[in-house]
PDBQT receptor file of N, H, CA, C and O in Angstrom, charges set to zero:
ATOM      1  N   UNK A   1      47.754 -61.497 -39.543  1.00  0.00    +0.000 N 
ATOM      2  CA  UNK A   1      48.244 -62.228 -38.389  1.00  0.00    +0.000 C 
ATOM      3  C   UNK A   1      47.102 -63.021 -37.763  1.00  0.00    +0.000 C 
ATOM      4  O   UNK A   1      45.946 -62.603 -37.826  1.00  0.00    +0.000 OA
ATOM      5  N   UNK A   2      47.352 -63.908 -37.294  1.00  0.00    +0.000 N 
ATOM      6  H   UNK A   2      48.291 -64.247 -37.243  1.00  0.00    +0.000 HD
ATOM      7  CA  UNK A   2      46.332 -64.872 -36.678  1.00  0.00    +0.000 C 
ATOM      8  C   UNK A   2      46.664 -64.719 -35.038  1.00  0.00    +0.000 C 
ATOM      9  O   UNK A   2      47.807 -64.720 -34.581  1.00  0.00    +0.000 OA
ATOM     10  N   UNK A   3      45.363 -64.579 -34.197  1.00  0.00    +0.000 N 
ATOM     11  H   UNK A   3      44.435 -64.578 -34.568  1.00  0.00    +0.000 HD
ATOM     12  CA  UNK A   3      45.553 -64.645 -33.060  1.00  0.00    +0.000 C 
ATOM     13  C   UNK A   3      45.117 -66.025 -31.999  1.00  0.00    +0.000 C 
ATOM     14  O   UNK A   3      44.073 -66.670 -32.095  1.00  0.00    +0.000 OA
ATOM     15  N   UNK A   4      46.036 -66.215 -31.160  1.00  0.00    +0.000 N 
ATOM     16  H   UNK A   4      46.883 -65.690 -31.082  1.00  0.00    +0.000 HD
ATOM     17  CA  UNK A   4      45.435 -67.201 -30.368  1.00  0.00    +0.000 C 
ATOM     18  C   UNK A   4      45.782 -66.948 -28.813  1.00  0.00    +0.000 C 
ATOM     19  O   UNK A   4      46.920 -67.207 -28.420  1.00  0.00    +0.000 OA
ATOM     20  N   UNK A   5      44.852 -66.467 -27.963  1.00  0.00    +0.000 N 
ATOM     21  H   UNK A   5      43.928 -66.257 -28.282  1.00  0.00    +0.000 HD
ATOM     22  CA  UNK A   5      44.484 -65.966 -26.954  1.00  0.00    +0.000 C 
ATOM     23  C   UNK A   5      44.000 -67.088 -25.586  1.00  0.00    +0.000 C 
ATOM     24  O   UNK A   5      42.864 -67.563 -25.583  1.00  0.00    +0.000 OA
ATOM     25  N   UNK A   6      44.706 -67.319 -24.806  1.00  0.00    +0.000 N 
ATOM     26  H   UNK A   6      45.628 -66.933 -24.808  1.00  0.00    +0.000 HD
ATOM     27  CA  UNK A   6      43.974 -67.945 -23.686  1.00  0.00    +0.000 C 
ATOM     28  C   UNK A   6      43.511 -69.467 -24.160  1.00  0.00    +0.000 C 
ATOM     29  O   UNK A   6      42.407 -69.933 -23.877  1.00  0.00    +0.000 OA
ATOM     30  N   UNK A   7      44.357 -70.052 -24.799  1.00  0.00    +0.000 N 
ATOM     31  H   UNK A   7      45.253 -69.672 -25.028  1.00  0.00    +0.000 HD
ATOM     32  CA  UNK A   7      44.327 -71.569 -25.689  1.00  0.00    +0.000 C 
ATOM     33  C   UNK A   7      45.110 -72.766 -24.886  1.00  0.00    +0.000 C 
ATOM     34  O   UNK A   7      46.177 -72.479 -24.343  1.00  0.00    +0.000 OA
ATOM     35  N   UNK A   8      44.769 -73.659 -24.831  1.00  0.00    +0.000 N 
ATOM     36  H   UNK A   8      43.902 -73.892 -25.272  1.00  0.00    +0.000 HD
ATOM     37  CA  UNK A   8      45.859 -74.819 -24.791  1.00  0.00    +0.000 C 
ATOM     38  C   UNK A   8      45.724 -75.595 -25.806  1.00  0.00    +0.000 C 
ATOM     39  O   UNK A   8      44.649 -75.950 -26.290  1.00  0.00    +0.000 OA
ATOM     40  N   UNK A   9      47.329 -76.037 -26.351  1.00  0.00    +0.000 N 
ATOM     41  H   UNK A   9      48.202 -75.749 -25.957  1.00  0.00    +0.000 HD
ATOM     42  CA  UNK A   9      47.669 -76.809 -27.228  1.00  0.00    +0.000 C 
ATOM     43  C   UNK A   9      48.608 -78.054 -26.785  1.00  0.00    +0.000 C 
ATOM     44  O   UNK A   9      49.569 -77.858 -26.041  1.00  0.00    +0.000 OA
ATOM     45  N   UNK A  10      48.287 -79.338 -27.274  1.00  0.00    +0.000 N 
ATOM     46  H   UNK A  10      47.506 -79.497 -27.878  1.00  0.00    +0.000 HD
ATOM     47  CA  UNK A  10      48.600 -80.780 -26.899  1.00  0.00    +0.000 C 
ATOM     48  C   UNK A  10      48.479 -81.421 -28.140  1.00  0.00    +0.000 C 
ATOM     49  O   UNK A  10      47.511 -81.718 -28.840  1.00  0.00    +0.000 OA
ATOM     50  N   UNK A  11      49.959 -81.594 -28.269  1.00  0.00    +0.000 N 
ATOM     51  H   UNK A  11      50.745 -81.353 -27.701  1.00  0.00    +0.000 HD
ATOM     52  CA  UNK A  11      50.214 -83.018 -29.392  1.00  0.00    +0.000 C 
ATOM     53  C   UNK A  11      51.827 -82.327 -29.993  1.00  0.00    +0.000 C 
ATOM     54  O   UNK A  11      52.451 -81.324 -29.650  1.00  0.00    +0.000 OA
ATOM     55  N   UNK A  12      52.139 -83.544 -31.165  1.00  0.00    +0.000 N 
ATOM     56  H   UNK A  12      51.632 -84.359 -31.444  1.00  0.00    +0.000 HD
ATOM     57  CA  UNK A  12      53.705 -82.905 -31.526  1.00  0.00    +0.000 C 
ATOM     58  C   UNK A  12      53.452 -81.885 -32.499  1.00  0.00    +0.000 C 
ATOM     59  O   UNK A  12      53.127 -82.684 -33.378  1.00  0.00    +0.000 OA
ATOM     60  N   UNK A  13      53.397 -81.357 -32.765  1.00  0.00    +0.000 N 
ATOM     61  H   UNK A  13      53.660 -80.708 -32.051  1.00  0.00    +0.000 HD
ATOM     62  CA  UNK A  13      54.538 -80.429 -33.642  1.00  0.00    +0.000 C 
ATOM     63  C   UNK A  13      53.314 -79.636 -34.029  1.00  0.00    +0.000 C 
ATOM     64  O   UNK A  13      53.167 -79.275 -35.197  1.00  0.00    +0.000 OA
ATOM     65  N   UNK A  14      52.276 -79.303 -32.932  1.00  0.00    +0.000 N 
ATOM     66  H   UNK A  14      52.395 -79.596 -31.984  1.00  0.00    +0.000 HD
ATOM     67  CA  UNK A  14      50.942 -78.900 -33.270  1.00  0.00    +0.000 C 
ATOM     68  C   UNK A  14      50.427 -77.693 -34.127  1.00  0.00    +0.000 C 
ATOM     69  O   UNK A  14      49.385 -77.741 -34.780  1.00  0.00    +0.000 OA
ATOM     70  N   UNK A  15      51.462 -76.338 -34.043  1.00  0.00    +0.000 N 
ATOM     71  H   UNK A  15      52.309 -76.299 -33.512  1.00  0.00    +0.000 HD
ATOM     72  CA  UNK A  15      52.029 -75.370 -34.794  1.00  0.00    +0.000 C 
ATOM     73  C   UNK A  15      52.638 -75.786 -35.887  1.00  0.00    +0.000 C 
ATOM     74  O   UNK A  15      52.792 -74.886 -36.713  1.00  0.00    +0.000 OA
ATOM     75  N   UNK A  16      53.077 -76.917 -36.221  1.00  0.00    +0.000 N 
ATOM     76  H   UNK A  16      52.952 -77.648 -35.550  1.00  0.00    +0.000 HD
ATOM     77  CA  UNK A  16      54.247 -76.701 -37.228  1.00  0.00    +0.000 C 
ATOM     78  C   UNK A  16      53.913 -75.551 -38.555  1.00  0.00    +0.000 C 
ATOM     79  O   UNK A  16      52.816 -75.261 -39.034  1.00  0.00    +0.000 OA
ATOM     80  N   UNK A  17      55.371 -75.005 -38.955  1.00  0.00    +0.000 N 
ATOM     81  H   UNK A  17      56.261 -75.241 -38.566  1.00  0.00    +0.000 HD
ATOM     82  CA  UNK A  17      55.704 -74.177 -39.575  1.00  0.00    +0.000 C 
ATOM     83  C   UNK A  17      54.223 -73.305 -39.983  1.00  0.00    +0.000 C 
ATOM     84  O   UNK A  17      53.798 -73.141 -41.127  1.00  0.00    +0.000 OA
ATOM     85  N   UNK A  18      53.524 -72.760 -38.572  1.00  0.00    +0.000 N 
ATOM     86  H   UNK A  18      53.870 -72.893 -37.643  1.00  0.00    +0.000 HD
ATOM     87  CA  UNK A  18      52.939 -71.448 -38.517  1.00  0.00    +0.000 C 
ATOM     88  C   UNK A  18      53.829 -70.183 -39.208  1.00  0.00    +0.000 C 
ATOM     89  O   UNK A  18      55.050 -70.045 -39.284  1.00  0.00    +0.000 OA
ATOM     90  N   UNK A  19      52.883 -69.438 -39.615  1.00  0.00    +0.000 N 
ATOM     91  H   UNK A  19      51.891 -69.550 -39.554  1.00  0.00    +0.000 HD
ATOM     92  CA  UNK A  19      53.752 -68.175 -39.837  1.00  0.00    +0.000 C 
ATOM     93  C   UNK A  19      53.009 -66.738 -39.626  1.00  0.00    +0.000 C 
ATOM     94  O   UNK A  19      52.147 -66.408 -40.441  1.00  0.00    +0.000 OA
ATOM     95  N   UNK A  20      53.218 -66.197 -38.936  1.00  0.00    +0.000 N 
ATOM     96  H   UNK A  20      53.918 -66.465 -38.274  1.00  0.00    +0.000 HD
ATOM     97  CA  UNK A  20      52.432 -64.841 -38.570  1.00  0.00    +0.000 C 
ATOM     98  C   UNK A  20      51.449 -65.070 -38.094  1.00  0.00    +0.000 C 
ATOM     99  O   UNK A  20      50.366 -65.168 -38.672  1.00  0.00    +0.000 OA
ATOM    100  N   UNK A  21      51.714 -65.216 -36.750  1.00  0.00    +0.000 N 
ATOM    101  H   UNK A  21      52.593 -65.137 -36.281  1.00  0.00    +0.000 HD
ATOM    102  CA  UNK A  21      50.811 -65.328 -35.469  1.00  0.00    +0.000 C 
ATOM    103  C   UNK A  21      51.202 -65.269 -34.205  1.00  0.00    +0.000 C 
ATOM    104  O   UNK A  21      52.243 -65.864 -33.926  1.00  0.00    +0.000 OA
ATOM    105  N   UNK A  22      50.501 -64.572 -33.173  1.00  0.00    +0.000 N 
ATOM    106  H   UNK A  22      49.655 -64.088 -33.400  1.00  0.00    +0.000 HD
ATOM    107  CA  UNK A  22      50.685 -63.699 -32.134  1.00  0.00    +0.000 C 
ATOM    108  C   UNK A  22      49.591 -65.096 -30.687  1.00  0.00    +0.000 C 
ATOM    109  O   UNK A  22      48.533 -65.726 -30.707  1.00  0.00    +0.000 OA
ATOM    110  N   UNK A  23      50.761 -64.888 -29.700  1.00  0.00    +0.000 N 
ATOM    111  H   UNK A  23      51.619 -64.376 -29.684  1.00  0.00    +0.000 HD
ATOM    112  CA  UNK A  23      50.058 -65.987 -29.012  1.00  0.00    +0.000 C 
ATOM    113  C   UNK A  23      50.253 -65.717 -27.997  1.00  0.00    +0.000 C 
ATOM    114  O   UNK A  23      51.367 -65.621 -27.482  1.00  0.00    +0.000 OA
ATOM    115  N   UNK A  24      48.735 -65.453 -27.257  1.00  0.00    +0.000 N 
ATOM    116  H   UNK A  24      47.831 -65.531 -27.675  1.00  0.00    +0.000 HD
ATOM    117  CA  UNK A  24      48.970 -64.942 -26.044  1.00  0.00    +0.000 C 
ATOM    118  C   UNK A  24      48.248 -65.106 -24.770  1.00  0.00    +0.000 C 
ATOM    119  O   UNK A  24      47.025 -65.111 -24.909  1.00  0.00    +0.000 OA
ATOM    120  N   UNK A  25      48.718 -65.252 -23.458  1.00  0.00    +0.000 N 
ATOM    121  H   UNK A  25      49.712 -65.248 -23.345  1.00  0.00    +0.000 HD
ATOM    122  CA  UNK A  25      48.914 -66.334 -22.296  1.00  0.00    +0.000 C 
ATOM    123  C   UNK A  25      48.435 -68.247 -23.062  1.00  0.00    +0.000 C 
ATOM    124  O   UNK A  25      47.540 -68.890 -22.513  1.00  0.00    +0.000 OA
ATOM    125  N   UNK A  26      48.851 -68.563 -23.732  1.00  0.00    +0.000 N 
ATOM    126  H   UNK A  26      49.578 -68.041 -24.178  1.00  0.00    +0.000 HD
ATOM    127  CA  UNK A  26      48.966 -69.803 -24.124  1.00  0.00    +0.000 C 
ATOM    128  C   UNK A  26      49.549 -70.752 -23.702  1.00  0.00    +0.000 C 
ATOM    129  O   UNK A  26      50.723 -70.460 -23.474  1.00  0.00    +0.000 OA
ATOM    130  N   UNK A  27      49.185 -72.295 -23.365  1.00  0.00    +0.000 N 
ATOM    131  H   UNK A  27      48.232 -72.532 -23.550  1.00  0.00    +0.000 HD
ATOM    132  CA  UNK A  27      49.692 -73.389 -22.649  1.00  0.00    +0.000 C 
ATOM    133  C   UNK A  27      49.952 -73.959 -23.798  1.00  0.00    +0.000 C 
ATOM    134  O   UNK A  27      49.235 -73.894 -24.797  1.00  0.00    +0.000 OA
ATOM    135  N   UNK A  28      51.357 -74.743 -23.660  1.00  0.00    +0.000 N 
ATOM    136  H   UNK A  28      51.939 -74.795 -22.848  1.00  0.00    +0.000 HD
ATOM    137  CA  UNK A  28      51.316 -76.035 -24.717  1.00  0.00    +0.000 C 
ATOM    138  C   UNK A  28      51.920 -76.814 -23.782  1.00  0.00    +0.000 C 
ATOM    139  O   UNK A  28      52.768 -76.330 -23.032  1.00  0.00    +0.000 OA
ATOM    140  N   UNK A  29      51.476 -78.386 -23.706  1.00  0.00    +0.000 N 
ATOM    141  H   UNK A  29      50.788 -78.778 -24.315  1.00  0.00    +0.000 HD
ATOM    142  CA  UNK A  29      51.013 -79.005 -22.670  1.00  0.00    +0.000 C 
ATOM    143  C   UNK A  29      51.831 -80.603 -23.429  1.00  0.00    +0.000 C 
ATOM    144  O   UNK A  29      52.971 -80.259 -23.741  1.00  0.00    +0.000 OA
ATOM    145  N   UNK A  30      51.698 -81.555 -23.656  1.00  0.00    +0.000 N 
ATOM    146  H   UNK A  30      50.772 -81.834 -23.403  1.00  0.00    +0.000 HD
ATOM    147  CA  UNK A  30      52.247 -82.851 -23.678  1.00  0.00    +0.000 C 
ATOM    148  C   UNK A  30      52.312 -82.801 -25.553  1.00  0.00    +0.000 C 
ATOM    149  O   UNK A  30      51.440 -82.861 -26.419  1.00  0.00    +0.000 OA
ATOM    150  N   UNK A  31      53.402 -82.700 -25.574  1.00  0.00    +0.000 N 
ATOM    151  H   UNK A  31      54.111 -82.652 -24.870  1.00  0.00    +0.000 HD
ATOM    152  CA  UNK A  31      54.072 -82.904 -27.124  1.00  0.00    +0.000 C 
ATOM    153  C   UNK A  31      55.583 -82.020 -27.400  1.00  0.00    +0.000 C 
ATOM    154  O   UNK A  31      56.120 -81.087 -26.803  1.00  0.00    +0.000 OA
ATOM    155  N   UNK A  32      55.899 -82.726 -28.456  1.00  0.00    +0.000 N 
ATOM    156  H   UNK A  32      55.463 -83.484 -28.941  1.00  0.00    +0.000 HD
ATOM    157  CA  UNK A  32      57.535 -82.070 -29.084  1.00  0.00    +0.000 C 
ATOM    158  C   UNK A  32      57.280 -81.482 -30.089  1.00  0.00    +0.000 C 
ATOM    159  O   UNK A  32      56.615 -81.755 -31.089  1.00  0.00    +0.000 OA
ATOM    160  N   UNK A  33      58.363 -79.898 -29.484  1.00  0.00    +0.000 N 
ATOM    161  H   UNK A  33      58.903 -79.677 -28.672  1.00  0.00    +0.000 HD
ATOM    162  CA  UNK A  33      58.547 -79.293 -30.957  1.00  0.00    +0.000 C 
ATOM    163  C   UNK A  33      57.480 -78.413 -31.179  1.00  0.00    +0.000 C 
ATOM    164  O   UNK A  33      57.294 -78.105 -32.356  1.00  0.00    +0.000 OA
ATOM    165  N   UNK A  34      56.574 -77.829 -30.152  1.00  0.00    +0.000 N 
ATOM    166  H   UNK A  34      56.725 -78.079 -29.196  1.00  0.00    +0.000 HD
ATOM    167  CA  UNK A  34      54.831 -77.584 -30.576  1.00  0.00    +0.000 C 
ATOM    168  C   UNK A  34      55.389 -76.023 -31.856  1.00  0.00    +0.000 C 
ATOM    169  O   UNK A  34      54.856 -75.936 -32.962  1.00  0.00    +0.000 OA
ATOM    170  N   UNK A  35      56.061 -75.384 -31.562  1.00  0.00    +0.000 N 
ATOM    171  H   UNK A  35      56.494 -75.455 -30.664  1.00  0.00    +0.000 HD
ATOM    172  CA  UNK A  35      56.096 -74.455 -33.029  1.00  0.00    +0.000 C 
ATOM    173  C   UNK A  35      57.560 -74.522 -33.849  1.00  0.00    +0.000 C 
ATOM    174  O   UNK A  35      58.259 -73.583 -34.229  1.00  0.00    +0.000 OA
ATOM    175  N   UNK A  36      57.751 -75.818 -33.973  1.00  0.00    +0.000 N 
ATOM    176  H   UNK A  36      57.183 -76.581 -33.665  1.00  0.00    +0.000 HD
ATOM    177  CA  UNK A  36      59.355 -76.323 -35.382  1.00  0.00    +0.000 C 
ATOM    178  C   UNK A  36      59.005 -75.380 -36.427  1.00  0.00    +0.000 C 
ATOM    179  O   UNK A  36      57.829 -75.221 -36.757  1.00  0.00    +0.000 OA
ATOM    180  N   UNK A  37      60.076 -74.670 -37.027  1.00  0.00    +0.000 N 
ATOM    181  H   UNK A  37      61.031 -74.799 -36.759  1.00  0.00    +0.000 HD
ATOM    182  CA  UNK A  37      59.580 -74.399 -38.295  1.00  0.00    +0.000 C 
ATOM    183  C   UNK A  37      58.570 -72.698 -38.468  1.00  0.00    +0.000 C 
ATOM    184  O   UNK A  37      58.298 -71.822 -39.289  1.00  0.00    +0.000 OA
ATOM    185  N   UNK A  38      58.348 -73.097 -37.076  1.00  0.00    +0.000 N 
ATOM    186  H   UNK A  38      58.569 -73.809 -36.410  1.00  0.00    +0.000 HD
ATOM    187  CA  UNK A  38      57.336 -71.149 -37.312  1.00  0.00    +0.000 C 
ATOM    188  C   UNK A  38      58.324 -70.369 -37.468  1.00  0.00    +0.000 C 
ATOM    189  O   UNK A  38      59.514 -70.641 -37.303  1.00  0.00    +0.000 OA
ATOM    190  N   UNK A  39      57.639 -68.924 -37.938  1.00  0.00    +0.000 N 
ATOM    191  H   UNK A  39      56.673 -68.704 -38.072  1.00  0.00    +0.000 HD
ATOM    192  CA  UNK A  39      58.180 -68.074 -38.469  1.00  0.00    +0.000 C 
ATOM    193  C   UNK A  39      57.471 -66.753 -38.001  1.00  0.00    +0.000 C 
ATOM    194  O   UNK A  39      56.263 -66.879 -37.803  1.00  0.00    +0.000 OA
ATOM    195  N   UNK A  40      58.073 -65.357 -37.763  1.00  0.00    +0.000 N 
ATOM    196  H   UNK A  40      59.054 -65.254 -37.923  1.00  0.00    +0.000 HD
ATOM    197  CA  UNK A  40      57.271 -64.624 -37.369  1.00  0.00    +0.000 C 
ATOM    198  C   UNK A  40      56.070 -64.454 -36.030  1.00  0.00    +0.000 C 
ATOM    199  O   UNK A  40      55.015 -63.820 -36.015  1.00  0.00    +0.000 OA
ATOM    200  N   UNK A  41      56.526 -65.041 -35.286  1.00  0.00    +0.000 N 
ATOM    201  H   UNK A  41      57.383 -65.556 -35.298  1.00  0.00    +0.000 HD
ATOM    202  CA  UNK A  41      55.887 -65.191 -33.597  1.00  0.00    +0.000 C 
ATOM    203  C   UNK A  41      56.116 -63.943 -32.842  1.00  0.00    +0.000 C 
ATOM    204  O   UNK A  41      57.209 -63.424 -32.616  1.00  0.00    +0.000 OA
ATOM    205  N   UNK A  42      55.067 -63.568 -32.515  1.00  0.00    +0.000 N 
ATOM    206  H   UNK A  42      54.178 -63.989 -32.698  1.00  0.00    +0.000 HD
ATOM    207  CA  UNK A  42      54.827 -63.231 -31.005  1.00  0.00    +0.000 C 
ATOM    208  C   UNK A  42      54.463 -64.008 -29.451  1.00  0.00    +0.000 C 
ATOM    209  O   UNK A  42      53.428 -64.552 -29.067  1.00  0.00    +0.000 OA
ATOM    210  N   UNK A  43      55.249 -63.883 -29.047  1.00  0.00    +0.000 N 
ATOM    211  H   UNK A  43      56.090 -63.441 -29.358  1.00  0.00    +0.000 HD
ATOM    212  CA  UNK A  43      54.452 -64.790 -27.363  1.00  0.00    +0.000 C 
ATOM    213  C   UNK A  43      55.111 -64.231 -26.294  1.00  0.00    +0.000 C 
ATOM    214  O   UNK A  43      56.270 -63.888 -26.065  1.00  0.00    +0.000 OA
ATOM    215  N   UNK A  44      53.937 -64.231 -25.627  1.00  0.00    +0.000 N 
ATOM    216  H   UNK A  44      52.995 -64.511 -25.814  1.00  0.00    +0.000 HD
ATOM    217  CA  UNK A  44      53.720 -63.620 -24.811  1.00  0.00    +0.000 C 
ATOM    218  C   UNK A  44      53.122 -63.914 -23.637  1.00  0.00    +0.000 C 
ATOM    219  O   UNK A  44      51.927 -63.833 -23.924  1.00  0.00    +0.000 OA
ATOM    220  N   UNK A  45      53.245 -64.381 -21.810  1.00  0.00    +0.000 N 
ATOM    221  H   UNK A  45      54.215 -64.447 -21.577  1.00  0.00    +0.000 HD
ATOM    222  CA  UNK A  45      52.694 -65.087 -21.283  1.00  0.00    +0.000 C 
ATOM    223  C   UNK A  45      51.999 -66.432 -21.322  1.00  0.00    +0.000 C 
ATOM    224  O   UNK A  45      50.893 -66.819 -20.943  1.00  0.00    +0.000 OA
ATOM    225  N   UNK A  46      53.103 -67.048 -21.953  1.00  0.00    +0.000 N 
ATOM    226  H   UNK A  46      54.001 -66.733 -22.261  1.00  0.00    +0.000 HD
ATOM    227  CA  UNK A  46      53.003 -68.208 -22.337  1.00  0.00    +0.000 C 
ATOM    228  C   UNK A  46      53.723 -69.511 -21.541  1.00  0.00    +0.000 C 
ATOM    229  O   UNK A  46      54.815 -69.346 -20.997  1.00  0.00    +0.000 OA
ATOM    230  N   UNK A  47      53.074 -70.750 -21.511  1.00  0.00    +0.000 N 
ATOM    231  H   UNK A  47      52.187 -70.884 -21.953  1.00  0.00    +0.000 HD
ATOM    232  CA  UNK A  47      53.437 -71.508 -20.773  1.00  0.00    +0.000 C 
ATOM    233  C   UNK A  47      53.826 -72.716 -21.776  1.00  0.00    +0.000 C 
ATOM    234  O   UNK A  47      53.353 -72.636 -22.909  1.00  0.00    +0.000 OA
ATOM    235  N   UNK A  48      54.725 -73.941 -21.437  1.00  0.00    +0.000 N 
ATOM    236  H   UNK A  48      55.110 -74.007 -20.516  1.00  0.00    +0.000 HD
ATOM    237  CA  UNK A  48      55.866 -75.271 -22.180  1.00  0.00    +0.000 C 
ATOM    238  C   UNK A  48      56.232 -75.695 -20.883  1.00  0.00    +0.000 C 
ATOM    239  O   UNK A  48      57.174 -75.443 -20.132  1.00  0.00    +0.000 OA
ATOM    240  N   UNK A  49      54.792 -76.716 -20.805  1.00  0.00    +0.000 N 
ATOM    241  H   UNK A  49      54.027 -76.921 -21.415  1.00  0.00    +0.000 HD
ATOM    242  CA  UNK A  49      55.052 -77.996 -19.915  1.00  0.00    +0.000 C 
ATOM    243  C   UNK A  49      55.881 -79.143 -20.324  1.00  0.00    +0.000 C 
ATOM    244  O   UNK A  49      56.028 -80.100 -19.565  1.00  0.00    +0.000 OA
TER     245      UNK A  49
């Protein structure tokens, strides 16, 4: 699993089709779609401006 902890993410589809990864207090900020296609997520205190 891949972790991403205390991150902000900006742009489209910036995740696309991630798979097994855990995301946590994370911002995703100006873009569409930031995880289309993932698979297997955790989130958790997460923010979708």
């Amino acid at each position: 699993m891949t972790n991403y902890e205390n991150e902000y993410f900006e742009g489209e589809r910036i995740l696309y089709g991630a798979e097994n990864i855990n995301l946590n207090e994370v911002t995703f900020g100006h873009g569409e779609s930031p995880l289309k296609e993932a698979k297997n997520i955790t989130l958790t205190k997460s923010i979708f401006k």
